[in-house]
MINU-668408 format. One record per residue (C-alpha): residue number from 1; x, y, z. Coordinates in nm, 2 decimals. Layout:
<recs>
> NUM, X, Y, Z
...
</recs>
This chain:
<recs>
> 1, 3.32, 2.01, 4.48
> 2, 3.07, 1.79, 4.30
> 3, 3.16, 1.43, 4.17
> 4, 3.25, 1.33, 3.87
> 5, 2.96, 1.26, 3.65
> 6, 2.93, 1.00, 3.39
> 7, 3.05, 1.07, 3.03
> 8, 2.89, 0.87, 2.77
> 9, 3.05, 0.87, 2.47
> 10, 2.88, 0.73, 2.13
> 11, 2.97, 0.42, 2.03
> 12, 2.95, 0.21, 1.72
> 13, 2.70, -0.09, 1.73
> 14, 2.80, -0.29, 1.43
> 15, 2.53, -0.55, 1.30
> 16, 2.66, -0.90, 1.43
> 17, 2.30, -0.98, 1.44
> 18, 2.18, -1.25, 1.29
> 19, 1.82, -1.18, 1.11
> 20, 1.61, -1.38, 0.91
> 21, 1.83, -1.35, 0.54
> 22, 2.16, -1.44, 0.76
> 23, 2.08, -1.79, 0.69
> 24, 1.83, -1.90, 0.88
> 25, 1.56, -1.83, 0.60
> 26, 1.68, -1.96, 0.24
> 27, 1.64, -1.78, -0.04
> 28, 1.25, -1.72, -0.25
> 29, 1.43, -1.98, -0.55
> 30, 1.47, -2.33, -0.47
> 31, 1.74, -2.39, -0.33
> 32, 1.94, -2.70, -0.49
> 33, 2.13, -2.93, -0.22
> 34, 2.11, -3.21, 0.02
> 35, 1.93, -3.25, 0.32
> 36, 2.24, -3.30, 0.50
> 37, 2.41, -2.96, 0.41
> 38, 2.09, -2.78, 0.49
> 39, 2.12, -2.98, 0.88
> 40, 2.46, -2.90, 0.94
> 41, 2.41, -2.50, 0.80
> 42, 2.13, -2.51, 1.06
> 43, 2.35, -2.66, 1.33
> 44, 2.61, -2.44, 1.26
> 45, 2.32, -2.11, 1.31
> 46, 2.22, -2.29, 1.65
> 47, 2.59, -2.24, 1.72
> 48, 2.62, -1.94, 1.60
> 49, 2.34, -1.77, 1.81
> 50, 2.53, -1.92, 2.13
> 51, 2.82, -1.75, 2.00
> 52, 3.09, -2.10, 2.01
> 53, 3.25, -1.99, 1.69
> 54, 3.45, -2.26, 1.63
> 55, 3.13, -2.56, 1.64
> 56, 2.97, -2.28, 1.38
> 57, 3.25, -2.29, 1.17
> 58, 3.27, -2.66, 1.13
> 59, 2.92, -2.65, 1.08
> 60, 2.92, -2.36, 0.79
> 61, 3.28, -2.57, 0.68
> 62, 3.08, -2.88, 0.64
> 63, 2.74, -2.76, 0.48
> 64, 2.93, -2.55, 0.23
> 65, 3.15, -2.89, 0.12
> 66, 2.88, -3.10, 0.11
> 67, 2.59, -2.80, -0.06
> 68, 2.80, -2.66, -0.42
> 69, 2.54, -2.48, -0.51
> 70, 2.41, -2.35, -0.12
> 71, 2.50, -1.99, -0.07
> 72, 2.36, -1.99, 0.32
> 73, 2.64, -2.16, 0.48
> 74, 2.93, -1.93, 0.28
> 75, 2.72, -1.65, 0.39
> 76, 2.72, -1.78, 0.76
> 77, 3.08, -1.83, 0.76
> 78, 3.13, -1.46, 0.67
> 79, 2.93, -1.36, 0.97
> 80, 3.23, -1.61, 1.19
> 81, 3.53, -1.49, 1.07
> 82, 3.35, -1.15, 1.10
> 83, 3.28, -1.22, 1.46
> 84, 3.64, -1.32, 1.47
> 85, 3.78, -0.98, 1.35
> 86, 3.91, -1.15, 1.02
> 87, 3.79, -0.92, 0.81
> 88, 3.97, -1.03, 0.45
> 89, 3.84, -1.40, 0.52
> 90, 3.46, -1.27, 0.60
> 91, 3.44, -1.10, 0.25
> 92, 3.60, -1.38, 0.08
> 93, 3.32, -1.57, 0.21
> 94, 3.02, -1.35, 0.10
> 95, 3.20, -1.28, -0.22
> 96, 3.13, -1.70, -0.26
> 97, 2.75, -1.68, -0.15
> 98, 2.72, -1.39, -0.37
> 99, 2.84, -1.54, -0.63
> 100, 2.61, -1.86, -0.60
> 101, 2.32, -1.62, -0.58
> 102, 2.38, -1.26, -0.73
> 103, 2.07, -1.14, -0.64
> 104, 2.07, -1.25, -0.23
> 105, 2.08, -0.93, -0.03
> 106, 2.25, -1.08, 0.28
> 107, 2.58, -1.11, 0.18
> 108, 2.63, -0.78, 0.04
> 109, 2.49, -0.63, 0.36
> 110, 2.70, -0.81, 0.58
> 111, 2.99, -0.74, 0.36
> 112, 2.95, -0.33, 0.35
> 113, 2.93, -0.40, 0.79
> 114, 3.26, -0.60, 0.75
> 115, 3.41, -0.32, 0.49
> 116, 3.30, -0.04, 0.81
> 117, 3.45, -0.23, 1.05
> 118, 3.77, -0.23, 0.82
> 119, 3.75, 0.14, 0.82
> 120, 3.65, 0.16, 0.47
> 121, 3.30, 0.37, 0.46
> 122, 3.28, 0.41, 0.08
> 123, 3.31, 0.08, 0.01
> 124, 3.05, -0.02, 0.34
> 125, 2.81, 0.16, 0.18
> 126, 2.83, 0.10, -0.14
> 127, 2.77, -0.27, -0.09
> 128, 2.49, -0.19, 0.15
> 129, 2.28, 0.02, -0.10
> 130, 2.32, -0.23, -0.32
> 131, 2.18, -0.45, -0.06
> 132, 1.90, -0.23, -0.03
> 133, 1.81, -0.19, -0.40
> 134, 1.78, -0.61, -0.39
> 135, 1.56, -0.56, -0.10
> 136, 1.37, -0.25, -0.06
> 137, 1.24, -0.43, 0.31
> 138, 1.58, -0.50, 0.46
> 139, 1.58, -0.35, 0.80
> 140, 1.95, -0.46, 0.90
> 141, 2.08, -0.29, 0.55
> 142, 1.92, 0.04, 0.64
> 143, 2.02, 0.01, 1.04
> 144, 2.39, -0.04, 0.88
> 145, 2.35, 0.22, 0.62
> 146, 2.29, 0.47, 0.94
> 147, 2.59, 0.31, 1.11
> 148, 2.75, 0.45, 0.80
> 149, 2.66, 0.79, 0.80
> 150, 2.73, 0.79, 1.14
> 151, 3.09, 0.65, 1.12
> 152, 3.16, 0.96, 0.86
> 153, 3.04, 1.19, 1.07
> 154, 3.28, 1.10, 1.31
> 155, 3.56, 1.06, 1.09
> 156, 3.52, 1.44, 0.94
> 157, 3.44, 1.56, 1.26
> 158, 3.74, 1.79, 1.40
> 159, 3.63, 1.79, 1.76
> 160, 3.50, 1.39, 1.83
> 161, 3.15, 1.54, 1.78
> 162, 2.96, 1.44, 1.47
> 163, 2.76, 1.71, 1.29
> 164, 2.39, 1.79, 1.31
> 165, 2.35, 1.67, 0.98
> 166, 2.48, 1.32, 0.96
> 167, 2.38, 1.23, 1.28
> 168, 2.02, 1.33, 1.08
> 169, 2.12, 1.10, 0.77
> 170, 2.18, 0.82, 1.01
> 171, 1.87, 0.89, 1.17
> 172, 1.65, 0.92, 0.87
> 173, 1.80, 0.53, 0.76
> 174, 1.77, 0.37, 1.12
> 175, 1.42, 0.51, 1.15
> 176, 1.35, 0.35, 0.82
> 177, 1.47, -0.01, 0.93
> 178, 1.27, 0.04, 1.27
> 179, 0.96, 0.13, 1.06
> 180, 1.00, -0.20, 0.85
> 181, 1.11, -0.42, 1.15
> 182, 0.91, -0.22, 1.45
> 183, 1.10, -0.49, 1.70
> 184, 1.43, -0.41, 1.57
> 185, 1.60, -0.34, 1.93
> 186, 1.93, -0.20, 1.85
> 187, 1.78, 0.04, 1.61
> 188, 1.57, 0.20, 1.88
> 189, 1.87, 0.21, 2.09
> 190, 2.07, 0.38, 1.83
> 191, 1.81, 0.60, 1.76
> 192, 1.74, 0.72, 2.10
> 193, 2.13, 0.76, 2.14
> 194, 2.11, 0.96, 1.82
> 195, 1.81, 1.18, 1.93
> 196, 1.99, 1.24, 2.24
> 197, 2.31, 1.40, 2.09
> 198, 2.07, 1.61, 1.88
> 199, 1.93, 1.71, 2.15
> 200, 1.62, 1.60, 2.07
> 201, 1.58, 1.43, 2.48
> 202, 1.18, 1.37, 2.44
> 203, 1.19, 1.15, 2.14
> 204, 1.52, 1.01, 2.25
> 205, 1.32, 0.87, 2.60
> 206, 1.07, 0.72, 2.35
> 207, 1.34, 0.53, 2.14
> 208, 1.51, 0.40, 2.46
> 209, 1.13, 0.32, 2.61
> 210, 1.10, 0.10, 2.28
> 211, 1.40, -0.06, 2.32
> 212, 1.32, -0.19, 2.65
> 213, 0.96, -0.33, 2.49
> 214, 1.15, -0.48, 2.23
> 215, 1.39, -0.68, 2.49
> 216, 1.29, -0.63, 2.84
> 217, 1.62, -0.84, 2.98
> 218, 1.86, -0.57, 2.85
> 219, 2.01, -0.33, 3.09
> 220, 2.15, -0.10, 2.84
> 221, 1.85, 0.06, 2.74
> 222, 1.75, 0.13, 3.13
> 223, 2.04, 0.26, 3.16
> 224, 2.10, 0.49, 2.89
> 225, 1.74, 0.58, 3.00
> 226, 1.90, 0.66, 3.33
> 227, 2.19, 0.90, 3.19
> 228, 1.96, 1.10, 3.04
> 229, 1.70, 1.19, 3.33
> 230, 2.05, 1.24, 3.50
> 231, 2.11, 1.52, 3.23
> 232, 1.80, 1.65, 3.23
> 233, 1.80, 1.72, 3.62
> 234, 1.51, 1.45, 3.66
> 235, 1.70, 1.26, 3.91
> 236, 1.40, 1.11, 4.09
> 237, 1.32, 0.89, 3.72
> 238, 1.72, 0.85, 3.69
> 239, 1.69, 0.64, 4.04
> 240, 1.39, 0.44, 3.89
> 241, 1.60, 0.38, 3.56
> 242, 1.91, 0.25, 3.68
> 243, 1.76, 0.10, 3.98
> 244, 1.62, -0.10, 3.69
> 245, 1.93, -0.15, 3.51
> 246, 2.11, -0.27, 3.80
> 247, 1.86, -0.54, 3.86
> 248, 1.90, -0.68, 3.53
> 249, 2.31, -0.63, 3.57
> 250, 2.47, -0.57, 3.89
> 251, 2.79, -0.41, 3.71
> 252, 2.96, -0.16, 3.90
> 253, 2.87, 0.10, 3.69
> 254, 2.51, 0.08, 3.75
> 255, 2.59, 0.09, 4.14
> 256, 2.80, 0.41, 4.04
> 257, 2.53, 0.60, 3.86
> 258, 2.26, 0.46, 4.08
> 259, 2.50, 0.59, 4.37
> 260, 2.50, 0.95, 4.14
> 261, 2.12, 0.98, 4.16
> 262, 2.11, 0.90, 4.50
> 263, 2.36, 1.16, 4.61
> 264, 2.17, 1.45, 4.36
> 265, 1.88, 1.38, 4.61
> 266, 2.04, 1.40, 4.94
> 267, 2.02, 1.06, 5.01
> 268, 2.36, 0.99, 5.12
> 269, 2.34, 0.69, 5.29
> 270, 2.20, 0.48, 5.02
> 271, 2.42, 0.67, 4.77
> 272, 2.72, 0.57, 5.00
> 273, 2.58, 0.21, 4.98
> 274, 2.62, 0.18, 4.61
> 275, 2.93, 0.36, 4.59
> 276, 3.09, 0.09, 4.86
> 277, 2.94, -0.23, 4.65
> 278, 3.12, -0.05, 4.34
> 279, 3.42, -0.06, 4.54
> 280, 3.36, -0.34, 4.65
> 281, 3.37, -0.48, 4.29
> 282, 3.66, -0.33, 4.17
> 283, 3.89, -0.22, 4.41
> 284, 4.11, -0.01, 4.15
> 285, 3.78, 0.19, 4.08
> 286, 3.93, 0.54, 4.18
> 287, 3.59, 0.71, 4.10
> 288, 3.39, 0.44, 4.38
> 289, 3.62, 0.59, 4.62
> 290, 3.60, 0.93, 4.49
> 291, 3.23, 0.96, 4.55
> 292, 3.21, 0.75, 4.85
> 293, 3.49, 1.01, 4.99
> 294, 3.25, 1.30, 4.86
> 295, 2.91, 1.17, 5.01
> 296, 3.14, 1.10, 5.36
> 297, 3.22, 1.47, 5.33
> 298, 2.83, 1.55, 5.26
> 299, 2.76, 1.39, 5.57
> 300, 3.05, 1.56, 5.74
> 301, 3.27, 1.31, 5.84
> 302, 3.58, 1.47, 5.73
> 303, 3.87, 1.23, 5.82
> 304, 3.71, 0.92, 5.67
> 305, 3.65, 1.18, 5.33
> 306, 3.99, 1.26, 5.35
> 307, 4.10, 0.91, 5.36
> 308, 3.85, 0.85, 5.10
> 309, 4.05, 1.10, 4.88
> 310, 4.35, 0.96, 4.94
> 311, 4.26, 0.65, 4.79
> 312, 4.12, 0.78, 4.50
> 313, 4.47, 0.95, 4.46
> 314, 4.65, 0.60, 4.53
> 315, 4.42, 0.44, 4.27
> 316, 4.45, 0.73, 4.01
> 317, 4.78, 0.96, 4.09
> 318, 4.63, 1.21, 3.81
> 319, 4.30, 1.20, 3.94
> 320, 4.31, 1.64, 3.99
> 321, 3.95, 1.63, 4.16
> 322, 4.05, 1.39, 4.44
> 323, 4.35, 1.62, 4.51
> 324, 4.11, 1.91, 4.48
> 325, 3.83, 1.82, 4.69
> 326, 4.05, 1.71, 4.99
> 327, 4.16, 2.05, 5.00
> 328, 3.85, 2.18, 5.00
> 329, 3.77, 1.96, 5.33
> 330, 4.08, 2.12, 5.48
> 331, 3.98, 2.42, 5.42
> 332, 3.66, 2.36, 5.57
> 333, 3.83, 2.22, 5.90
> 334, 4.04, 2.51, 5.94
> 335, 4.35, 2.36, 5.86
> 336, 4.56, 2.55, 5.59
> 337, 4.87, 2.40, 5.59
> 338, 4.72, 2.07, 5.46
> 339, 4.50, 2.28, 5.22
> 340, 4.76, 2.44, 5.04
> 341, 5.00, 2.10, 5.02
> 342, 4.69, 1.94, 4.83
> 343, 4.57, 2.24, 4.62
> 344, 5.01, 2.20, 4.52
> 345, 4.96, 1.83, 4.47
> 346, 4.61, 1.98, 4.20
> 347, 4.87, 2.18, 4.08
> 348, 5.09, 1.95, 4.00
> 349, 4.83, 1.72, 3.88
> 350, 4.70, 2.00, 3.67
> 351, 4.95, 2.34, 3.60
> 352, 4.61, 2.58, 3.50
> 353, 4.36, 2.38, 3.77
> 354, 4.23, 2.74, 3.80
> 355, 4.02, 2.66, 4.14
> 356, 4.33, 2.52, 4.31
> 357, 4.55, 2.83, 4.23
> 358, 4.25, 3.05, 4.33
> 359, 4.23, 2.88, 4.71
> 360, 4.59, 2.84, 4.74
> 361, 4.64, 3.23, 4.68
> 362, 4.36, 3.31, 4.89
> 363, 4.53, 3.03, 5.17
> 364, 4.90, 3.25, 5.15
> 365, 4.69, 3.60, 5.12
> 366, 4.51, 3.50, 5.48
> 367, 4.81, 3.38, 5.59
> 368, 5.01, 3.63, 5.57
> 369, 5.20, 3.57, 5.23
> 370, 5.11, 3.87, 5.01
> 371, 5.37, 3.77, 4.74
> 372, 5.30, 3.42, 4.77
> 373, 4.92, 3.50, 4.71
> 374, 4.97, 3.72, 4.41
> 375, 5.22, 3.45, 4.25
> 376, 4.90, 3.21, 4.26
> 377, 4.64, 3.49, 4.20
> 378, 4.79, 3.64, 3.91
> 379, 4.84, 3.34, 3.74
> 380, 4.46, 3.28, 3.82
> 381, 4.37, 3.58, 3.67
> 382, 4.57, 3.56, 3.34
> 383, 4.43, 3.25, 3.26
> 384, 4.09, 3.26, 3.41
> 385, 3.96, 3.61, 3.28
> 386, 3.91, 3.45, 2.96
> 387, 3.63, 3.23, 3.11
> 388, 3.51, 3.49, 3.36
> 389, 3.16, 3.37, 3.33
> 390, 3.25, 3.11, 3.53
> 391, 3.44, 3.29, 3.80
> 392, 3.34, 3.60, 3.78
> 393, 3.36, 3.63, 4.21
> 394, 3.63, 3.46, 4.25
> 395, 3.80, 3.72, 3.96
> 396, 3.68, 4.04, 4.14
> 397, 3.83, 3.89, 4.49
> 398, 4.13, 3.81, 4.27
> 399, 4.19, 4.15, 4.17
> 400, 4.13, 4.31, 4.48
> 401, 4.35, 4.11, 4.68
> 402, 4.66, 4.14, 4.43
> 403, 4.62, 4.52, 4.37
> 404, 4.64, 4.55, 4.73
> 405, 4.95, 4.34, 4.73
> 406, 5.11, 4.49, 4.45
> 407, 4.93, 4.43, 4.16
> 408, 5.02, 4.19, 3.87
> 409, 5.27, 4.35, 3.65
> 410, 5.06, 4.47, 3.36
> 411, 4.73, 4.26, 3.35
</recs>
């Protein structure tokens, strides 16, 4: 009957950051335009960097009108209508800045970024490597390039997990970009998410330790931090870390996991505490009242966990653990009949939930319903004795009690 612990799942961080060839630095040549162009291109980066799109396209509209022969402000508008999510516009736009200056490494970066968040990974990295052999020092090319290798690792993955090996391609380019920019943020955060599905943890606490040096105000590195002292079993430095996190953004789901690594320490008050401000939050957060209806049944005050369950089950009608777990507390207050309706509401949730069918054929075996049991039992057997490792009591009790009732008809 533990709670439902928090799944991180790896995401892609494209590079909508701006950096110092996106247009705020101009390129080594002399640059021939007016004044004017050059004020509005910077207007429109001030813009850009408070992320009101539309002011920055004007400006980038403007400078390139005004500049012919000014590649910055095409290049900027890329990076807008990439923001934007219009993807064919973006390259249109580099395509111009390229072609003003051919040998300008931005624009072909920024392109292969738009071409991966087309989907198109041969084409993304193409144009990034050929970023990359105009600038050998381009951090943001070689952060991308990982991005890349990442993105096909996921893509030929069968199972949603990438390989070993290109999660160590994307590595080996992200480390590069963080070697040449030691302050590039995102690239210790992707690496330490990186080390941590290799399940390299020490060097992944590092990264994320980096990241938070790099930009103190960001929660996501704290709490990343968090997740993975959780894993590890460290739950006293998973407090600290999204203690930390939560401080810096009181989203629910730092109030969640802070509530987790409270509860893994027996501190169920204070674990009940943030489970209630989650709730609090978001009242359709089935998992906030999940947990507080766990830690209330930790503490046991049974018909408040029951409630507790309940709501979970209003909030999520497929949520099997909720249906599960208040079972469990019937069980443990000696009353069957509401066991066995909720390990049937599991079921029904879940066909092969194979604790549920276990307790509810244990529930009609003590109950005097030795056919009723072995329909539950022997349906637990068949499908659990495949993963006996796991049950391997609860399998042996199994057998016993349905070859004293009969047996199971030729397993």
């Amino acid at each position: 009957m533990k709670p439902l612990l928090f799944r991180f799942s790896l995401v892609l961080l494209l590079s909508f950051f701006l950096c110092s060839s996106c247009g705020v630095k101009y390129p080594k040549k002399k640059i021939d335009t007016s004044d004017i162009a050059i004020e509005h291109n910077n207007r429109g980066v001030m813009y850009l960097k408070q992320n009101d799109l539309e002011r920055a396209e004007w400006e980038f509209m403007t400078a390139a009108e005004i500049g012919a022969k000014y590649p910055d402000p095409h290049n900027n508008l890329g990076l807008v209508y990439k923001y934007k999510g219009d993807y064919n516009k973006a390259i249109e736009a580099f395509q111009r800045a390229i072609k003003i200056d051919k040998k300008w490494a931005a624009p072909y970066n920024h392109m292969g970024a738009t071409y991966l968040d087309k989907g198109d990974i041969g084409k993304a990295m193409e144009k990034i490597k050929y970023a990359i052999t105009l600038d050998k020092k381009f951090a943001e090319a070689y952060y991308n390039l990982g991005l890349c290798y990442l993105e096909r690792g996921r893509y030929r993955s069968k199972d949603g997990k990438i390989s070993p090996e290109d999660l160590s391609k994307a590595a080996q380019q992200i480390k590069k970009a963080t070697n040449i920019d030691v302050r590039l943020h995102h690239g210790h955060l992707k690496l330490g998410d990186i080390y941590r599905d290799l399940g390299d943890w020490e060097n992944a606490i590092v990264r994320y330790r980096v990241a938070i040096e790099t930009d103190p105000t960001n929660p996501i590195p704290w709490g990343r931090l968090g997740a993975l002292y959780y894993k590890k079993g460290d739950f006293q430095k998973a407090e600290s870390s999204f203690a930390r996190a939560l401080a810096l953004n009181p989203t629910e789901e730092y109030h969640l996991q802070l509530g987790e690594a409270f509860l893994q320490q027996g501190f169920f008050e204070e674990a009940f505490a943030q489970f209630q401000i989650a709730a609090q939050k978001n009242p359709y957060n089935g998992l906030a009242f999940f947990n507080m209806a766990y830690t209330l049944e930790k503490m046991h005050h049974y018909e408040e966990a029951v409630m507790g369950y309940k709501k979970a089950l209003d909030i999520n009608p497929h949520f099997t653990d909720a249906a599960f777990n208040m079972g469990m507390v019937y069980i443990t207050t000696k009353n069957p009949s509401s066991a066995a309706r909720a390990f049937k509401k599991a079921l029904a949730i879940d066909p092969n939930h194979l604790k549920s069918l276990y307790n509810l054929g244990t529930i009609y075996n003590d109950t005097g319903y030795p056919d009723r049991a072995n329909e539950y039992l022997c349906r637990f057997i068949k499908m659990g004795q495949g993963e006996d490792t796991s049950y391997p009591v609860e399998l042996e009790i199994a057998r016993k009690i349905t070859k004293q009732n009969g047996g199971c008809g030729g397993f």
